[in-house]
C-alpha positions, -999 to 999 in steps of 0.1 A, spaced: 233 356 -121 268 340 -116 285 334 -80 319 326 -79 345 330 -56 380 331 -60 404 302 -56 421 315 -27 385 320 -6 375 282 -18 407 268 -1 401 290 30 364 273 30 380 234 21 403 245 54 374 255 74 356 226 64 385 203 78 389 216 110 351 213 115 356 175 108 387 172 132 364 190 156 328 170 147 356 136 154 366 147 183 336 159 199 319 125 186 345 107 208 341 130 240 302 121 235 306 83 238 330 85 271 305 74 294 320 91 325 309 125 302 277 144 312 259 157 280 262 130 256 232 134 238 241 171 235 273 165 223 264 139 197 243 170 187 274 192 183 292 168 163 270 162 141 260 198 134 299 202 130 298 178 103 267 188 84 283 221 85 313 208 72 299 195 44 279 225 34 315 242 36 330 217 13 301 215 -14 303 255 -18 342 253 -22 341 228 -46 309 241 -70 318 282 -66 353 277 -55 369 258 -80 382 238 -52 394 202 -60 
């Protein structure tokens, strides 16, 4: 059995990937503002956003041909 996916859906993947990591970033600074309520939630966010992120990227790069 043989997944692939075309070029153009890897790129779309890489692009999601990137904007989860601009959001994870951001979201990660908004945690540590201590006037914030939530911290700990939002630490949680952010880091979700970035192991999501990654998961995004490694499928673009192996069935994607991405990179």
């Amino acid at each position: 059995m043989s997944l692939a996916l075309a070029h153009h859906t890897g790129l779309i993947l890489a692009q999601v990937a990137g904007l989860l990591l601009v959001f994870g970033g951001v979201w990660l600074v908004a945690a540590q503002v201590t006037r914030l309520r939530h911290s700990t939630a939002r630490t949680v966010v952010a880091g979700a956003a970035f192991a999501a992120a990654g998961v995004l990227l490694i499928i673009a790069v192996h069935w994607g041909h991405v990179g």
